[in-house]
N, C-alpha and C positions, 0 to 999 in steps of 0.2 A: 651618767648624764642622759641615756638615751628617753627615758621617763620622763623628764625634764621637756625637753624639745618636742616628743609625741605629744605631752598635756598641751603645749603653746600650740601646737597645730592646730589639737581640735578643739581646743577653744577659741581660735582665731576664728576658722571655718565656721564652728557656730555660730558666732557674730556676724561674718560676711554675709553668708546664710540668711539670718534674721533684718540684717538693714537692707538685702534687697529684696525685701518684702517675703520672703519664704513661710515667715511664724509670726501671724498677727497676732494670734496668744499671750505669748510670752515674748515682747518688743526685746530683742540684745544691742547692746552699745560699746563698741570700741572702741579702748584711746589710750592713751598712754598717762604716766605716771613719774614726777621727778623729785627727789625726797633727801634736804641733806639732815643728816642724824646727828643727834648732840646728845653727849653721854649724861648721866643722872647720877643722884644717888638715892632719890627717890623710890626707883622701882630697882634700881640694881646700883651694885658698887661698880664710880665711876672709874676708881684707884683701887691698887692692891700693893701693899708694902710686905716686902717678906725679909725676914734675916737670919742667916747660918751661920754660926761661928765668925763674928765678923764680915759676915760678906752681906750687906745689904741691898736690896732692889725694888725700885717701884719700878710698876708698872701701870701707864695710865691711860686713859681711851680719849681719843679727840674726834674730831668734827667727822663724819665719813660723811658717802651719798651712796644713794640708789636709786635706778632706774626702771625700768621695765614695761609691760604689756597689760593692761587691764579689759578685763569683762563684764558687763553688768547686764543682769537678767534680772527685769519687772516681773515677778509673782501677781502683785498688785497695786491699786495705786499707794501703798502705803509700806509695801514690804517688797524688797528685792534680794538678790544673791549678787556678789560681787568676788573676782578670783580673777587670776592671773598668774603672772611670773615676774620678777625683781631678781634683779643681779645688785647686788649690797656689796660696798667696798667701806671697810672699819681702818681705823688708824690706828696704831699704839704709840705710845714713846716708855722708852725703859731708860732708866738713871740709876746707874750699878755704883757703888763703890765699894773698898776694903778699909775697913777701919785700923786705923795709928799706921797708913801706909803713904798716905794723900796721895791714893792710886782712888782715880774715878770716870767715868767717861759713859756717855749716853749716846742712845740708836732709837731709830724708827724702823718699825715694821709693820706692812697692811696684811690685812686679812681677806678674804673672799667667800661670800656666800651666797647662795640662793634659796629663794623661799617662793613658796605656791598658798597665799591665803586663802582663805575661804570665808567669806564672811556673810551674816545675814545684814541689811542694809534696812533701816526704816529710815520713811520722810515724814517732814512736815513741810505744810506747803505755808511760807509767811507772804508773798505775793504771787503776782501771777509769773513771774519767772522768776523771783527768789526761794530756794529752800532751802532748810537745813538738814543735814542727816547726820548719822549715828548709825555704826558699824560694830559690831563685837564678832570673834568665830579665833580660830586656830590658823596657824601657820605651821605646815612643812616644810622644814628647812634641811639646808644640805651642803655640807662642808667638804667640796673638793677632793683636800691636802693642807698638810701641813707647811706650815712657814719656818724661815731660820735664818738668822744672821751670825755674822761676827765683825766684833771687833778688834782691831789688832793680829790677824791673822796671824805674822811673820814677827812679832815682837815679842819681849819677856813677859807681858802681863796680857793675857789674852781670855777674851767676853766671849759665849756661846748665849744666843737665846734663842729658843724655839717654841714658835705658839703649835704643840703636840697635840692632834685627831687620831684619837684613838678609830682603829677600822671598827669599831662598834660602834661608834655615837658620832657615824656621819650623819644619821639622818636623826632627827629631832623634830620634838610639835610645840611649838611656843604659841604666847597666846596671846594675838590682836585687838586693838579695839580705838577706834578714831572718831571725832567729828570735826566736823565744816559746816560748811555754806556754798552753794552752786547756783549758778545765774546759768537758765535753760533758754538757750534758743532753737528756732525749729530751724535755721538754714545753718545757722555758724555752729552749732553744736553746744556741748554743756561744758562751762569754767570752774573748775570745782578750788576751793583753797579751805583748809582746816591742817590737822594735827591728830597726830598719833603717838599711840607708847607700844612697847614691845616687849614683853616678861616673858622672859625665858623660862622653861623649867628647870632646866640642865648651864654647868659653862659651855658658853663659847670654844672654847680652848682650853689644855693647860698648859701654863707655863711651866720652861725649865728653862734655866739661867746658872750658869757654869763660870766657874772663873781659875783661871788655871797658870800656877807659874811654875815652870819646868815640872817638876813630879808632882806637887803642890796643886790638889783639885779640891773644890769645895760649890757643892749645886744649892739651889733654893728651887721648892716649887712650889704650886699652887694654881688654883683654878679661878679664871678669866672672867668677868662677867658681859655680855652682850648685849645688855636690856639695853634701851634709847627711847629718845622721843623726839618728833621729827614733825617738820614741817609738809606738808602733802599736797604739792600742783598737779592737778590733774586735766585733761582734759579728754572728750569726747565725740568721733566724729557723730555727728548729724546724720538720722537715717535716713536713705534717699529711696525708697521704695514706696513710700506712703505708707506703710505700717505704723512706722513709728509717732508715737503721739508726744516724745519728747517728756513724758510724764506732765505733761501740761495741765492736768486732774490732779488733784490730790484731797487729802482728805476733811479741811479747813479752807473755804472757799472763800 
């Protein structure tokens, strides 16, 4: 996680940097970011149903959210760089049962990620402080640890699941790409609201799902998928150095 926290630093700083008038160049813009995420099956499978010898299990993604830190660097009036840090919390629900047993019973478990976008950002300017833009680039992403439950601990019929991080495929490059509409002001700062998806290249996770009575084990597994598409509030402090032009130029006057 130290790489994590080093990127936020100095991207912060280069922002601080740039709003107090440091880089009239290249204007940077600070603000933050709030995003709840709704599974698909569009760009990824939003369920996954698996069955072993009688032992069946879905697993299925529900609403999460993310938060975070964002940067945006004006190249020009028409093209920008945009990046940050986002901490991403994912939901699951799992629905196990054993067939000709009417043994069945379901659990929830979250997930935890972080991701560092990178994206190139073009505007159109439709008024004097409405625009719209359009994002595409990579996301590197980064998965902690694994998760685990159980159900029925201390009883006859007992649930293991675990969303399994292999120490290889914590870090991963998925790939971004959103639009909106932001209403720019020079003192209150920029309101940005649009939408985003997320394709993965790789799973999320995999699952393993266990079920066990007395000597009697039987697993299912399978791999997770983490694509979403998400709603995206953003917003931007106001630069107070006089540099900043707020993007108040653009290319469609």
């Amino acid at each position: 996680m130290k790489f994590v926290y080093l990127y936020f630093c100095i991207i912060s700083i280069s922002a601080a940097n740039a709003q107090l008038g440091n880089d009239s160049r290249f204007p940077s813009y600070f603000g933050f970011q709030l995003k709840p995420l709704f599974p698909t099956k569009y760009i990824g499978q939003s369920s996954l149903s698996l069955s072993n010898q009688g032992y069946d299990v879905t697993i299925s993604q529900k609403v999460g959210y993310s938060f975070g830190g964002v940067v945006r660097v004006a190249l020009s009036d028409i093209i920008g760089i945009e990046t940050g840090i986002n901490f991403n919390q994912r939901y699951y629900h799992v629905e196990m049962s054993v067939a000709d047993s009417n043994v069945s019973t379901a659990t929830n478990f979250g997930f935890i990620q972080y991701d560092v976008p990178v994206n190139a950002l073009f505007y159109i300017k439709l008024t004097k402080k409405w625009f719209m833009n359009a994002a595409l680039g990579p996301a590197i992403c980064y998965k902690p640890s694994s998760v685990g439950v159980i159900n029925n601990p201390a009883g006859k019929h007992q649930f293991f699941n675990i969303g399994l991080v292999s120490i290889h495929k914590k870090v991963n490059l998925d790939l971004t790409g959103n639009l909106g509409f932001e209403f720019r002001t020079k003192n209150a700062g920029i309101f940005y609201l649009g939408g985003s998806a997320r394709i993965e290249t790789s799973p999320l996770f995999d699952l393993v799902s266990r079920y066990k009575n007395g000597s009697y084990e039987v697993d299912n597994y399978g791999s997770v998928s983490g694509s979403f598409l998400s709603i995206d509030l953003k917003y931007f402090i106001p630069n107070t150095g006089g540099n900043g032009q707020n993007f108040e130029h653009g290319p469609i006057e």
